[in-house]
N, C-alpha and C positions, 0 to 999 in steps of 0.2 A: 115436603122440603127435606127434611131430614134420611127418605129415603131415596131421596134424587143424590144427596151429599154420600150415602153410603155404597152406594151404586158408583159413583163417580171415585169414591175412597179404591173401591175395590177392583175398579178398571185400571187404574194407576197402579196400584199392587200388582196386578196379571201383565202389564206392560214393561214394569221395571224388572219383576221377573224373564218372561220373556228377553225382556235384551241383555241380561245377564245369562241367560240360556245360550244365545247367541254366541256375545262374546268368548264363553269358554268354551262353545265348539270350536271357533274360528281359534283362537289358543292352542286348543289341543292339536287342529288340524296344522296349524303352523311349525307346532313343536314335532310332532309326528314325520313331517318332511325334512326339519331342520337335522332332525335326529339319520335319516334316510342319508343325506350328501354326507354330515359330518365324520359319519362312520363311513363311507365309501360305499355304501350300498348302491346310491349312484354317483356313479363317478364324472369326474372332470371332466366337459364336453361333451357330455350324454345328453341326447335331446330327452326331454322331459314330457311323459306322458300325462294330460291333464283325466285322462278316462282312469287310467291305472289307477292313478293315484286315489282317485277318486275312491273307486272298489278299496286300495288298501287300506282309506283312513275310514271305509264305512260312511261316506257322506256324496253330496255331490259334487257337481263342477264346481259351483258358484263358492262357497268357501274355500277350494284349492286356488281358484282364480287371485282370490283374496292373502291367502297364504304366500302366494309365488310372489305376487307386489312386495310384498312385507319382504322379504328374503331378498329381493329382487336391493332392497335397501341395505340388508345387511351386508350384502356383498357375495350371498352364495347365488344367485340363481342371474342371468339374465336373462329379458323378457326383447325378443326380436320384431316388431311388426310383421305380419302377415306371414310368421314362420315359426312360434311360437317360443318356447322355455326351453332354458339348457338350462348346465351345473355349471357357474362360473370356470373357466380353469384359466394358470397363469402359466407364461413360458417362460425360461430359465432367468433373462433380464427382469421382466417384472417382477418374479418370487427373488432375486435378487435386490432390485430395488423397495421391495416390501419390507425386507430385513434392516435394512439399512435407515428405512423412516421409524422402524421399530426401535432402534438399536438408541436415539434419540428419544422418542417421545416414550417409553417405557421407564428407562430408567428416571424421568422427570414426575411422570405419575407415583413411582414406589417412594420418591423423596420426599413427595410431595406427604404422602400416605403415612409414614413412618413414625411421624410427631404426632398423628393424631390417632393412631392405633390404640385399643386396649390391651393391656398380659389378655384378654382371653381371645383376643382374636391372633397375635403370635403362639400363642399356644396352639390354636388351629391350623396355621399357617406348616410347625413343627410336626404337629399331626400328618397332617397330608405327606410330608417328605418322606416320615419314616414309613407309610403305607405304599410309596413309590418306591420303597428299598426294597419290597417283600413281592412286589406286583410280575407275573413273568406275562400277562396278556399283554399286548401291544395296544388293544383298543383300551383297556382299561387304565394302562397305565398314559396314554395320550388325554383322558377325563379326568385324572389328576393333575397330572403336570396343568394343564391349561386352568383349571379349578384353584390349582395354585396361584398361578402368577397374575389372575383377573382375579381374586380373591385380595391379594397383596397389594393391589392398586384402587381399589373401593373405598378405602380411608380417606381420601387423596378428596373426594367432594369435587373433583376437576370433570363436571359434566357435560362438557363439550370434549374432552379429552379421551376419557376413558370410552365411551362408544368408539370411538375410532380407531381405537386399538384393538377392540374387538372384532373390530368389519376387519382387519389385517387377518385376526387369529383365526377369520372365520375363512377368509381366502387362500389362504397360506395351511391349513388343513391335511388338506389331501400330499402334501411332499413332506412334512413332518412324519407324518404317518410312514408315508416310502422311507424316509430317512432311518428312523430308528428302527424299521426291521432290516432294513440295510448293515449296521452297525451291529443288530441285536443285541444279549444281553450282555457281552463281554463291553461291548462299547458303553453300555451304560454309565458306566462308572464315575464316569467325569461329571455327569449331568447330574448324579446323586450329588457328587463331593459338592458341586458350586451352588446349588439348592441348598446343602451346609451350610454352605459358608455364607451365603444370601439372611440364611434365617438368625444365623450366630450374628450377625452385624445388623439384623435389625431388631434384637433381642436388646440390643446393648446402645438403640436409636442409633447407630450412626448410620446417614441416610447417604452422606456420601462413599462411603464404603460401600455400603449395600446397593447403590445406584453404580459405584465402578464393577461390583460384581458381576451385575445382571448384565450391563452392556457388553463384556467380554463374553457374556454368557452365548446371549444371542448373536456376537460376533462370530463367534467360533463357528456355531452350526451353518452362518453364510456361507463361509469362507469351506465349511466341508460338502456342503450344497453345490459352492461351484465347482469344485472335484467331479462330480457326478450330474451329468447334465442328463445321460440317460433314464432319471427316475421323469425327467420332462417328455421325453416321447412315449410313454406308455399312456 
C-alpha cells in the first residue's frame, strides 16, 4: 500500500513537472514571437510563416500554433481561416482612432495609479526618463518609453482597463517606431520635457495635472501622425 502511494506520489511529481515544462516552453515560444513583430523583425502585413517560426524558436508547429492564438488576442497577429497568420497592421484612420481611445483611457489609468504608488516605484518611474535622456538607439529607446508609461499605469489595480491599453500599445507599435526615426533625435526633445513634467506631477500626487499632461502628451503625436500618412503605406 504504501508503495502503490509512493509511486502515485511520484507520478503526480513527474506530471506537474511536466506541465510546467510545457507551460514555459509555450512562454518562451510566445515571447520569442512577440519580441519578432514588436521590434519590426516582422512587419505589418507580413504573412507569417508557421515552419519558420518554428526552426527559429527551436520547437515545433503545435506551440507556435498556440503562441499565434495568444497574440492573435493581444492584438499583434491575426489568424485568417484557410489562409493562415499575418502581423496585425493599422491604416492611417484606425492608428488615428487608436490614439484617440488612448488619449482617454490612459490618462484615467495613471490617475487612477497615482494615490496608490510608492516613492519607490516614482523613483523607478524617474529612473527610466532619465535613461531615455541618454538612449540614441531607436529600438531601445521605444522599450523604455513603453516600460514607462505601462509601468505608470500598474498602481491603478484597473484590470479590465490596463490590458486594453496594452492590446492599443501593442497595435499601434509599428508607426511609433516609424515616427520617432522620422523626427529623430532633435525631435526628441519634447517627448523628454513632458515625461518631466509627467513625473514632477506625480511626485507631488497630483493626478490631475499628471493625467492633463499625459493626454496632450499623446495628443500631440496624433496630431503629428496625421501630418504623415506616408509612414502608412510602407
Amino acid at each position: 500500500m504504501t508503495e502503490e502511494l509512493n509511486l502515485q506520489s511520484n507520478t503526480s511529481k513527474t506530471e506537474r513537472r511536466n506541465s510546467g515544462t510545457v507551460k514555459d516552453k509555450k512562454h518562451r515560444v510566445t515571447e520569442q514571437i512577440r519580441e519578432l513583430i514588436l521590434s519590426g523583425t516582422l512587419a505589418p502585413g507580413c504573412r507569417i510563416s508557421q515552419e519558420s517560426l518554428a526552426e527559429h524558436c527551436g520547437t515545433s508547429r503545435i506551440p507556435v500554433r498556440d503562441a499565434l492564438a495568444r497574440l492573435e488576442n493581444d492584438g499583434l497577429v491575426i489568424l485568417k481561416p484557410n489562409s493562415g497568420a499575418w502581423v496585425a497592421k493599422l491604416d492611417l484612420n484606425e492608428c488615428i482612432e487608436s490614439y484617440k481611445i488612448r488619449e482617454q483611457l490612459e490618462p484615467l489609468a495613471l490617475a487612477e495609479a497615482i494615490p496608490k504608488m510608492s516613492d519607490e516605484q516614482i523613483a523607478q518611474l524617474q529612473g527610466m526618463v532619465e535613461d531615455m535622456k541618454q538612449v540614441e538607439d531607436t529600438e531601445e529607446f521605444l522599450k523604455l518609453d513603453r516600460l514607462f508609461h505601462l509601468s505608470s499605469y500598474q498602481a491603478s489595480g484597473m484590470n479590465q482597463l490596463n490590458p486594453m491599453i496594452e492590446r492599443f500599445w501593442n497595435t499601434t507599435q509599428h508607426y511609433r517606431r516609424a515616427f520617432t526615426k522620422l523626427i529623430g533625435q532633435d525631435g526628441t526633445w519634447i517627448i523628454h520635457a513632458e515625461h518631466t513634467l509627467m513625473v514632477e506631477a506625480i511626485r507631488r500626487r497630483d493626478a490631475e495635472g499628471a493625467a492633463r499632461i499625459l493626454k496632450e502628451h499623446i495628443r500631440r503625436t496624433r496630431v503629428n501622425l496625421e501630418k504623415h500618412s506616408e509612414i502608412f503605406t510602407h
